[in-house]
N, C-alpha and C positions, 0 to 999 in steps of 0.2 A: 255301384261299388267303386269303379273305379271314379269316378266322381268325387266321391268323399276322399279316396287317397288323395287325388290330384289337391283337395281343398285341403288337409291336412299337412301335406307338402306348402303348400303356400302361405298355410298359419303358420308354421314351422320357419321358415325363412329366415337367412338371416336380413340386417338393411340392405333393404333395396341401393346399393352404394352405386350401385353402374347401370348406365344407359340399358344396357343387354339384359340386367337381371332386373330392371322394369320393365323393359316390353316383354318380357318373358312370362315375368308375371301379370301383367296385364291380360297376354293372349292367354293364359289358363284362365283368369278369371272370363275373359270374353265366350271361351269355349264352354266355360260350366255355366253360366248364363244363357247361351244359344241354347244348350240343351235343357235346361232349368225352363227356358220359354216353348221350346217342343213339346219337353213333356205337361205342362200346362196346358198347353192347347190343346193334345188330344183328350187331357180330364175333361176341360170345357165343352169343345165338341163328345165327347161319350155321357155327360149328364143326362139323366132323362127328363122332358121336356116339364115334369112336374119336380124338377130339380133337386130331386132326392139323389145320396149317393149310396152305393155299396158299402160295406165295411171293407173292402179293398181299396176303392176310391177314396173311403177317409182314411187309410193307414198312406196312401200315396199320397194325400193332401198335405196330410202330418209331414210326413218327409221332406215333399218339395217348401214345406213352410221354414224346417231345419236348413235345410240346404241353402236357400236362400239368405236367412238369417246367418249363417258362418261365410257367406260371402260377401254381406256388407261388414261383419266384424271385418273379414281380409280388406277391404277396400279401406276401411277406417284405420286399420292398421300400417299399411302402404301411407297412405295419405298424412298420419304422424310419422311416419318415418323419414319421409320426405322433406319434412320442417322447412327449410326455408328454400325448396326448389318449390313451392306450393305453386308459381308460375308453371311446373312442368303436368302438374296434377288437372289446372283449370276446372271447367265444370265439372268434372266429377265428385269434388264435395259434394253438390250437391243432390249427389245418386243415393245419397244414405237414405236422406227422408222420404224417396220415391221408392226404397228395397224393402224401407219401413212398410208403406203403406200394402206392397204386395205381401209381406209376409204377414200382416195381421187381415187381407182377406181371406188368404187360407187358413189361417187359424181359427178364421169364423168358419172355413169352410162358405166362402162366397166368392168363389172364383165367376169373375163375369168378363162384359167386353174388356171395359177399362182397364183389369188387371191384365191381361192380353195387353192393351196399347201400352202400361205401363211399362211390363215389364219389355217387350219392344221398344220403347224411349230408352229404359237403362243399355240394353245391348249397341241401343244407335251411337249411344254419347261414348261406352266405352271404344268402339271403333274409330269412332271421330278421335277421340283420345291419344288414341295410339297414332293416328295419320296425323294430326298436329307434331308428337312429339319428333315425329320421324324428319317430318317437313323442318320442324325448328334445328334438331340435330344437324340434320341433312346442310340448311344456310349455314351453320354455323361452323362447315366442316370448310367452305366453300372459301376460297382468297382470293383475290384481285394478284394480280401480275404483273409487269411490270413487262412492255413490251422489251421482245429480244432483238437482238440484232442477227441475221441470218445473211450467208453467204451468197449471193447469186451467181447463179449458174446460163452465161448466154448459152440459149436453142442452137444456136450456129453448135456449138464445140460436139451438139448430138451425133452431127454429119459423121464422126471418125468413127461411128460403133462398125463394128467388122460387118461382113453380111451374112455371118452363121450365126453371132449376136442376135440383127436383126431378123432372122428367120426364127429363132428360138424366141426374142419378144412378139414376134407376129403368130406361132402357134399357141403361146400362151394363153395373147387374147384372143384368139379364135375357140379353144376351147373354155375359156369361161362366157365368152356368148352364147357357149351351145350348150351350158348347166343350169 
């Protein structure tokens, strides 16, 4: 349930215009995917070994098939929105025809390893995704300087500190030795 709101929030969106409401959006899609891949896994692991399912099991198959499919429409819709930041996007174009592929195993109702490794490849690229955009933001926040000029101070002129000065710098660092 709350999955679906979190994905109808994110269909809802307005553009992705800013840094912050892409990785925002991002990390909701990476979180409905982490758990889109959990609960996969444990259908997969609960099959029985002559790989029949429940009518529970196929109504959860059904589901995580939906769910799946409204988060590569979200992905395809970020991904136009983005237009010509498509540099900030990188491989995850390429995450559609791999969300494709998970969502019509389940629709056959054949969840196997692969779809398991698949949809783990999708989860990996969207993290990676996120830590490129951060990493690029991050250089691009970064300037060169221009060295300063600073005043020096000769160690001689130290000698005048009083000696209740000096006994108040010398319990200071006595008590950060002992923390």
């Amino acid at each position: 349930m709350q999955m679906q709101q979190s994905m109808s929030q994110l269909a809802q969106s307005q553009s992705a215009t800013g840094f912050e409401q892409f990785m925002e959006q991002l990390q909701q899609m990476a979180n409905s995917q982490g758990q889109l891949n959990d609960q996969s896994l444990n259908l997969f692991q609960s099959q029985g070994n002559n790989g029949t399912l429940s009518i529970q099991q196929q109504r959860q198959m059904q589901r995580l098939a939906s769910e799946q499919a409204a988060l590569r429409e979200a992905l395809e819709q970020m991904s136009n929105e983005m237009g010509s930041r498509q540099d900030v996007m990188g491989r995850l174009g390429e995450l559609s025809s791999k969300m494709d592929e998970v969502v019509q195993d389940l629709i056959k109702q054949n969840i196997n390893r692969k779809t398991i490794d698949r949809q783990r490849e999708i989860l990996s690229r969207m993290l990676d995704a996120q830590k490129s955009v951060r990493e690029r933001e991050y250089s691009k926040k970064r300037k060169a300087e221009i060295a300063k000029k600073y005043k020096v101070i000769d160690p001689r002129e130290l000698k005048d500190i009083s000696d209740l000065e000096q006994k108040r710098l010398y319990e200071a660092l006595k008590k950060s030795l002992n923390e």
